[in-house]
Every structure is written in structure tokens, then in C-alpha cells.
C-alpha positions in Angstrom: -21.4 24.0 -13.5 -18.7 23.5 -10.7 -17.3 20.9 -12.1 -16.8 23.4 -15.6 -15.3 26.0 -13.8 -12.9 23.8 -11.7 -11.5 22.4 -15.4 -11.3 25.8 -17.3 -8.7 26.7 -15.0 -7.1 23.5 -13.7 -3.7 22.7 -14.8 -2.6 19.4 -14.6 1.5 18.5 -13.8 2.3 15.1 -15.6 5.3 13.9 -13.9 7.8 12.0 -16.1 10.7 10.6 -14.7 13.4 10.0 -17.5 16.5 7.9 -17.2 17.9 8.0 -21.1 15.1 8.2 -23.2 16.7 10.5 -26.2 14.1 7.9 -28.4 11.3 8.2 -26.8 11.1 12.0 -25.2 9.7 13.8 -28.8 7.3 10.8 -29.5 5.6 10.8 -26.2 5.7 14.8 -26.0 3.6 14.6 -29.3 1.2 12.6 -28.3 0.4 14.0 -25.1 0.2 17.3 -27.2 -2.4 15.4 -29.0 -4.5 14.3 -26.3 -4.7 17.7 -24.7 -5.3 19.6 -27.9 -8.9 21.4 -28.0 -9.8 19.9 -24.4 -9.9 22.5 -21.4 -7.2 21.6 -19.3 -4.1 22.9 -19.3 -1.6 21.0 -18.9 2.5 21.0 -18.0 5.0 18.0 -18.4 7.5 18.1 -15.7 10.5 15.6 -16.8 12.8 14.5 -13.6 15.9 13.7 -15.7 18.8 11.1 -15.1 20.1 10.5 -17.7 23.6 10.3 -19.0 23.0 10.5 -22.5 21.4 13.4 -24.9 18.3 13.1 -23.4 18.5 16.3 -21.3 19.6 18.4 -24.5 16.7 16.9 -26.7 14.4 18.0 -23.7 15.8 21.3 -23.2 15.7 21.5 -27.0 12.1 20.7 -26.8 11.3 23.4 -24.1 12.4 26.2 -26.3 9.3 25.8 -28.9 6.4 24.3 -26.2 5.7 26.5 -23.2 4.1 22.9 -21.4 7.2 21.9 -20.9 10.1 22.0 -17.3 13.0 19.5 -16.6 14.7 18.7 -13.5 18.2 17.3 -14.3 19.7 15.7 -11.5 23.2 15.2 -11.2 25.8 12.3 -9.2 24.5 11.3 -6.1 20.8 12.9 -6.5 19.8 10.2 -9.1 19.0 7.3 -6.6 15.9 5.8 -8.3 12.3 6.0 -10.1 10.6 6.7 -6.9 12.6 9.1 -5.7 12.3 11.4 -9.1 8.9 10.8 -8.5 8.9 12.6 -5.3 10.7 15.5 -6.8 8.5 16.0 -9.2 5.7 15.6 -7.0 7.5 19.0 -4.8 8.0 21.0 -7.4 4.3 19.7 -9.4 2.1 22.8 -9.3 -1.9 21.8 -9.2 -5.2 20.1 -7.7 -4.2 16.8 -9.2 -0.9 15.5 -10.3 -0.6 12.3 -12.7 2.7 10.1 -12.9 3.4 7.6 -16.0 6.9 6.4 -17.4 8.5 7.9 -20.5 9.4 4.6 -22.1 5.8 4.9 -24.4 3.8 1.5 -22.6 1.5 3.9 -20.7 -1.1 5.1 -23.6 -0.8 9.0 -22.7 -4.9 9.1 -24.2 -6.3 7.8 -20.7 -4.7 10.9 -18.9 -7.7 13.1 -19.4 -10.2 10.2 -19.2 -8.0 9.7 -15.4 -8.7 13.8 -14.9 -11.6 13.6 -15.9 -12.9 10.3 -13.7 -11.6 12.0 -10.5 -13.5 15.0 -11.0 -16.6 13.2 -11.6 -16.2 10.9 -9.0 -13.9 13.4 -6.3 -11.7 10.3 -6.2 -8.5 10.9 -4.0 -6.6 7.9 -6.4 -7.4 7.2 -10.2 -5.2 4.7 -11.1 -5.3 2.7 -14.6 -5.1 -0.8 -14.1 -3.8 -3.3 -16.3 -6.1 -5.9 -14.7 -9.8 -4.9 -15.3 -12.4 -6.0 -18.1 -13.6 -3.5 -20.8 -9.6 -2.6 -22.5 -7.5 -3.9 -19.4 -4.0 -5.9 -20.5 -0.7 -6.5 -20.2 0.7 -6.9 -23.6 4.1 -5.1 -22.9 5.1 -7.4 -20.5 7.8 -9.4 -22.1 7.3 -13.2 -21.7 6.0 -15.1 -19.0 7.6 -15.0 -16.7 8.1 -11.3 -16.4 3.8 -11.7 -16.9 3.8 -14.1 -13.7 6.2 -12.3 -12.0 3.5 -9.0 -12.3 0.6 -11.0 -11.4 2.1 -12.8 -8.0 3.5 -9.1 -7.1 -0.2 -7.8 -7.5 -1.9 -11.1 -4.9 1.4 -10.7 -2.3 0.7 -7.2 -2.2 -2.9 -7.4 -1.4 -2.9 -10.0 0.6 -0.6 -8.7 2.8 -1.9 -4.7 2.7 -5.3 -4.2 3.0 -5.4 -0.6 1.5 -4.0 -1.9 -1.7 -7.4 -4.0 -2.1 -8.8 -0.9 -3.3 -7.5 -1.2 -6.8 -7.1 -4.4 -9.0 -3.3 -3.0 -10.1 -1.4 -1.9 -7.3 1.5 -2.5 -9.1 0.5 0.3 -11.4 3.3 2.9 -12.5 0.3 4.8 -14.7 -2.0 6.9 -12.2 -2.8 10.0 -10.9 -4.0 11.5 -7.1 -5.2 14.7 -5.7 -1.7 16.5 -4.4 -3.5 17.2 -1.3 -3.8 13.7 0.1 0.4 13.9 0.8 -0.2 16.7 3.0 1.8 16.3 6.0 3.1 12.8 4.3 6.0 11.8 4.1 7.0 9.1 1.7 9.9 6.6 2.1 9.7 4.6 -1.3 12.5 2.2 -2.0 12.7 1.3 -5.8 10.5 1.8 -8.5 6.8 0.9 -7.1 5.8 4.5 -5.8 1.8 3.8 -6.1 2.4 1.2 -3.2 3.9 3.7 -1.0 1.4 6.4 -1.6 -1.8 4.3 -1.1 -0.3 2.6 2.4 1.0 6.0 3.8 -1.3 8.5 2.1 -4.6 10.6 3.2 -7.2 9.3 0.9 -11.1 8.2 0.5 -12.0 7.2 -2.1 -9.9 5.2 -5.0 -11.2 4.8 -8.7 -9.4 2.9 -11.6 -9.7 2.9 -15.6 -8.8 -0.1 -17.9 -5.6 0.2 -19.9 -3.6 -1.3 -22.0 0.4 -1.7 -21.0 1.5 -1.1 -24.2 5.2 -3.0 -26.0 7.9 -1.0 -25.7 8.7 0.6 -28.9 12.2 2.1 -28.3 15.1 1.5 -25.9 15.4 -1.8 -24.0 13.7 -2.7 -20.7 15.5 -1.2 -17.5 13.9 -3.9 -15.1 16.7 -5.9 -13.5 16.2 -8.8 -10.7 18.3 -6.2 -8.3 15.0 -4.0 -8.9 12.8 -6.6 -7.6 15.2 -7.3 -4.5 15.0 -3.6 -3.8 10.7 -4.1 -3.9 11.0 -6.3 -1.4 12.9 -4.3 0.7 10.4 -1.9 0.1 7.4 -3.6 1.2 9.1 -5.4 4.1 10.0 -1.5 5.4 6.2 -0.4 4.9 5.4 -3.8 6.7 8.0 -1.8 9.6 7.0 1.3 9.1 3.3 1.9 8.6 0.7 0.6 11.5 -2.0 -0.5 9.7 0.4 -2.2 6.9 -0.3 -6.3 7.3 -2.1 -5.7 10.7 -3.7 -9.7 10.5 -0.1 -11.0 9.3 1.6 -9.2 12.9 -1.5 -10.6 14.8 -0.9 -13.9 13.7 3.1 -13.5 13.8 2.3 -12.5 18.0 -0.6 -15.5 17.9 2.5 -17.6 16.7 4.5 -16.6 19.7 1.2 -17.1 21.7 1.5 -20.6 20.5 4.7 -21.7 21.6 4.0 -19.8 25.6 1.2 -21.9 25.1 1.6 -25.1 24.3 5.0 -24.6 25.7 3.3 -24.2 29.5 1.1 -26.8 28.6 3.5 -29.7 28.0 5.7 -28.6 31.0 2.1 -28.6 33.4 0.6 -31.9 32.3 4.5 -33.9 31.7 6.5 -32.2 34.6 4.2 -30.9 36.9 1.3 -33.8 36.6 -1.2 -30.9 36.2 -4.7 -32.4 34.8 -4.9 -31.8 31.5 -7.8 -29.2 31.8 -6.3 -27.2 34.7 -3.3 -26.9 32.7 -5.2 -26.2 29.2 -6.6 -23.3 31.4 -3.5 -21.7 32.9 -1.5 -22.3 29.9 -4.2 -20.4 27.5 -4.2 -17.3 30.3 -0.6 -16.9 30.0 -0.6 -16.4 26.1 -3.1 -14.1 26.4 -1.3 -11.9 28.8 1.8 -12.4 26.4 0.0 -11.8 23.1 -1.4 -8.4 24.7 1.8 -7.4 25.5 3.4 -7.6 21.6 0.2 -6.4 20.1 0.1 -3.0 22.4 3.8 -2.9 21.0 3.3 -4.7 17.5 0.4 -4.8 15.6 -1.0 -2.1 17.2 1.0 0.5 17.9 -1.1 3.5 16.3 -3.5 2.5 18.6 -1.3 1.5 21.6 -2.3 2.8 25.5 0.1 5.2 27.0 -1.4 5.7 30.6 -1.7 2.9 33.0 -5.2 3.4 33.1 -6.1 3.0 29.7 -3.5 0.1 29.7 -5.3 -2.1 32.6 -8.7 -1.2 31.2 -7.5 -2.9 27.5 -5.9 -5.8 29.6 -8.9 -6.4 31.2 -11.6 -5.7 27.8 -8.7 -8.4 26.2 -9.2 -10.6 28.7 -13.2 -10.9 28.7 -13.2 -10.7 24.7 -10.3 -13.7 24.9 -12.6 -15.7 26.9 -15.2 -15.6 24.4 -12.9 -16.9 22.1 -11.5 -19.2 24.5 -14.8 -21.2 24.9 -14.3 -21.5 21.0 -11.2 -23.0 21.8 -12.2 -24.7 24.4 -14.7 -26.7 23.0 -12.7 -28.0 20.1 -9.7 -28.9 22.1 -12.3 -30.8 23.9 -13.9 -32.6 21.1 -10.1 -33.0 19.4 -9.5 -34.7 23.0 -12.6 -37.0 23.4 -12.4 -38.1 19.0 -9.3 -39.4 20.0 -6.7 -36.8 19.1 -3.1 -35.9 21.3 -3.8 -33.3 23.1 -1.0 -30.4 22.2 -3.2 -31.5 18.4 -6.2 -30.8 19.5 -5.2 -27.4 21.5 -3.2 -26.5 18.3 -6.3 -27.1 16.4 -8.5 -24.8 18.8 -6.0 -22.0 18.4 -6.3 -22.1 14.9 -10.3 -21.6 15.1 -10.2 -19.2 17.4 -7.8 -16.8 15.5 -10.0 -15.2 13.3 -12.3 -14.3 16.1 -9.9 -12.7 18.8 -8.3 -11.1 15.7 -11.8 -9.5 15.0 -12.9 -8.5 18.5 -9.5 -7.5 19.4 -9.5 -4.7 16.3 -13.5 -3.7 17.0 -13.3 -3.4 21.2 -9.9 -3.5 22.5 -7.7 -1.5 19.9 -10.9 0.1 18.0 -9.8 2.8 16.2 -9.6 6.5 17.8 -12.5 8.7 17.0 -11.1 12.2 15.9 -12.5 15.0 17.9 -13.7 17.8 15.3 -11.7 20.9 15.4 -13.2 24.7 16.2 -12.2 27.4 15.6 -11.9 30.4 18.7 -14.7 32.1 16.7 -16.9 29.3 16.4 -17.1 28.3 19.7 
């Protein structure tokens, strides 16, 4: 019954940027007509306009006759890209939910309500439709291979590097939709064209849920992807890699373990071939150096959310990373040992250790040392 009441009056804002689409504006305006006809929903199409040819006019023309339909034409040096017409859209968007898919016809506008409808049912913060899911998933628009393989490595890099994007099989996705409420006191940085990326990395969500689509062949107009837009993606994910804490936390652990490396096998081969150190002794110093190195870049690095700011809580981390380390250090121990008595050199067999050991002093480091803050709940001067 709540769930009835919330759609009789919901209206949804379907965001549409346009960058001269004079073809494709009254074909897609007709069947999202379609889809919405007899349902419950109401519905408005907001079209963020760049274009330099009649497309504005045939929107404007459009506008006049259905009441479900607002442009923002932007002029000179406002049109700087996709994601940002997103975002203005997303300001001037009006409702609980807000769902974003291109104008150029390849997103079926027929899974919108099914979309609505899934994040009601499942109070989903993301519904995204993914190209990459059995039961109707595919990518048939993509034109030729190696635009197909160019889509598919995109999708691994990206969740291999950022964790939150895990959450979907398509974080490539242009065709989605999200509660409006999850950008609340966000503020979005996109680069590009790839603005699902940037939401789900800098966003306040739960829960994420996904449909199967079909990416449709483009029926009019040519493709607008050039290689300059894939330059500017990569931009944009090495500035969320910069930007965003939690964004490729293991990669900046191991990037600081790297630099742990070289103190340490550095120290190492100047104890045992300068110094004549014994090869343990100098294993010994040379691993307690690194750690007090690699806790110095990931309070700065990979865990700056989570850093210490009194001196306090910073000696008690130094010391919780110190006991945790030697856990992991009898890991290492015992293979640079083994490496040692099988017969291998010994910077192998220490490099080897290190290796092991990763993993585990990347795991108790995140669960003890830089555990994540527990939010205190918030009262209210009458509750208390």
C-alpha cells in the first residue's frame, strides 16, 4: 500500500543530454510517451542541449504540444561535455529518483519504468541496466570489435581498480537511474562522458540493483565517441584514483609496499655487503625500517580518510602497526628462511616473503589499524 501511494504521486525527471540530435529527439520523445502511457508515474523529460544544429528548435517545437517536456540550452563556453549536462540536469531534476540515458536511441527507453519500478521494490539507492547480465543483457550497438573489447577491458580495469564499482556487472553504463538524495552534500567532479563511475565512487548509497538490457544499433546520426574521449576517461579515473580515499585503496597499499621494498631490500644489501651485518640481524632491521616508512605514506596515502591527527592517536596506530606487522613478519620470516636454506639468493628469497605477506598486512592493517570510524548517532536537544 506504501509502495502505491509513493507511485501515484511520484514524478520521475529523465535527464537527456543532447548534443545535435534533430533525428532522433521526436522518435525517442514518442516512445517514452509510449512507455509511460496508462502507468502511474508521471513523468518529465528534461533535455540539457548543446547542440549547434536545429535540434533546440525541434525541442522547443516539441514542448509547445507535450507539457512532459523542459530544455536547458547551453551556450559557448557552458557546453564542456556529457557529464557535465548531466550534472545540470541532475540541479535542476525535480523528484525522489532521477534516471539518465543518451538521446541517440541505443538505450531501450521501455526498461525505465521496469528501472522505477525495481528501486522501489527493492529501496535500491542505484538501478543501473547493464549490458553484461544473462536473461536480455547485450551489446549489439557496439560497432565492431574493437570498440566491443575496448567496453569490456574498460568494465575489468575499472573494477579491479575500484571496489565500489564491483557492485554492478556494467559500470560503464550510460543507462541508469539513482535516488537524488544519495548526492546530498556530494559534489561531483566527472571528466568526460562516464558519469555513473563518478557517482558510484563519490556517492551516499546502500544498496545497488541492475536490469538486463540490450545496447541497441544506432539508428540515426553517427557515433560521437572519439579516442580524445577515452584519453579524457582516463584522466577521469586517474583524478578519482586522487581524489576519492577509498578509490584503489589495495593498488596505493601496494604502490607504498613498493616503496617499502626498495627501503627494504635497499638497507638490506647495504647491512650484509657494506656493513658485514649477518644476514638475519640485517633481514631484521631492514624489515623494521619499511614498516616505519610504509606507515608513514599510508597515514598520508592510502589512508587518508582515516588518517590520525593527534599525536596520541598517531603513536597508538604506530605501535597497533607495529605488532600487527610482526604477525605478518613471521610470514615473511619464515619464507625468506626456507627461500634461504632451498638454496635461493637471499634479496630473492626476502622479495619472495614480501610478496606473501602483502595480502595479510594489507588486511590487518584496514581491520585494526586504519578500521573504519564508527559514526556516533545524532540527537536531537529534545531527545536527549
Amino acid at each position: 500500500t506504501r509502495n502505491h501511494s509513493i507511485e501515484k504521486d511520484m514524478i520521475l525527471p529523465i535527464v537527456l543530454p543532447t548534443y545535435n540530435e534533430k533525428e532522433n529527439v521526436l522518435p525517442l520523445m514518442k516512445e517514452v510517451d509510449r512507455v509511460f502511457s496508462g502507468k502511474r508515474y508521471d513523468y518529465e523529460v528534461l533535455f540539457v542541449d548543446d547542440s549547434s544544429d536545429e535540434t533546440p528548435s525541434i525541442i522547443r517545437q516539441l514542448a509547445n504540444d507535450n507539457r512532459h517536456i523542459r530544455m536547458i540550452h547551453r551556450e559557448g563556453k557552458e557546453r564542456t561535455g556529457l557529464a557535465t549536462a548531466f550534472i545540470r540536469g541532475f540541479e535542476e531534476a525535480n523528484g525522489t529518483y532521477i534516471c539518465c540515458l543518451d538521446s541517440d536511441l541505443q538505450h531501450p527507453p521501455k526498461k525505465i519504468v521496469v528501472m522505477l519500478e525495481e528501486a522501489i521494490a527493492e529501496n535500491a539507492g542505484i538501478v543501473i541496466a547493464s549490458r553484461y547480465t544473462t536473461g536480455g543483457g547485450g551489446s549489439q550497438g557496439l560497432d565492431g570489435r574493437y570498440r566491443k573489447f575496448i567496453s569490456i577491458a574498460l568494465r575489468y580495469f575499472v573494477q579491479a581498480l575500484f571496489v565500489q564499482t564491483r557492485k554492478t556487472t556494467d559500470p560503464g553504463s550510460g543507462y541508469f537511474l539513482f535516488k537524488k538524495n544519495i548526492l546530498d552534500g556530494v559534489t561531483l567532479q566527472p571528466r568526460g562522458f562516464k558519469i555513473l563511475i563518478e557517482i558510484m565512487m563519490r556517492a551516499n548509497y546502500d544498496k545497488v540493483s541492475q536490469i538486463p538490457y540490450t545496447f541497441l544499433p544506432r539508428k540515426n546520426e553517427e557515433s560521437k565517441a572519439t579516442a580524445s574521449q577515452g584519453i579524457e576517461l582516463l584522466k577521469h579515473l586517474w583524478f578519482i584514483f586522487q581524489t576519492v580515499p577509498s578509490a584503489g585503496r589495495f593498488v596505493k597499499f601496494c604502490l607504498v609496499g613498493g616503496s617499502g621494498v626498495v627501503v627494504n631490500l635497499g638497507f638490506l644489501y647495504i647491512f650484509v655487503e657494506y656493513l658485514s651485518v649477518g644476514k638475519t640481524v640485517a633481514w631484521l632491521v631492514a624489515v623494521m625500517l619499511s614498516i616505519a616508512s610504509n606507515y608513514v605514506l599510508n597515514n598520508i596515502f592510502t589512508y587518508s580518510d582515516r588518517k590520525s591527527f593527534s599525536r596520541a592517536e598517531y603513536v597508538k596506530k604506530l605501535v597497533q602497526y607495529y605488532t600487527t606487522s610482526s604477525l605478518v613478519m613471521l610470514v615473511n620470516f619464515a619464507i625468506y628462511s626456507v627461500g634461504i636454506f632451498i638454496g635461493f639468493h637471499y634479496i630473492l628469497a626476502a622479495f619472495v616473503g614480501i610478496l606473501f605477506a602483502t595480502l595479510l598486512n594489507y588486511i590487518l592493517a584496514t581491520k585494526i589499524v586504519w578500521k573504519e570510524r564508527v559514526k556516533m548517532p545524532e540527537y536531537k536537544l529534545e531527545e536527549i
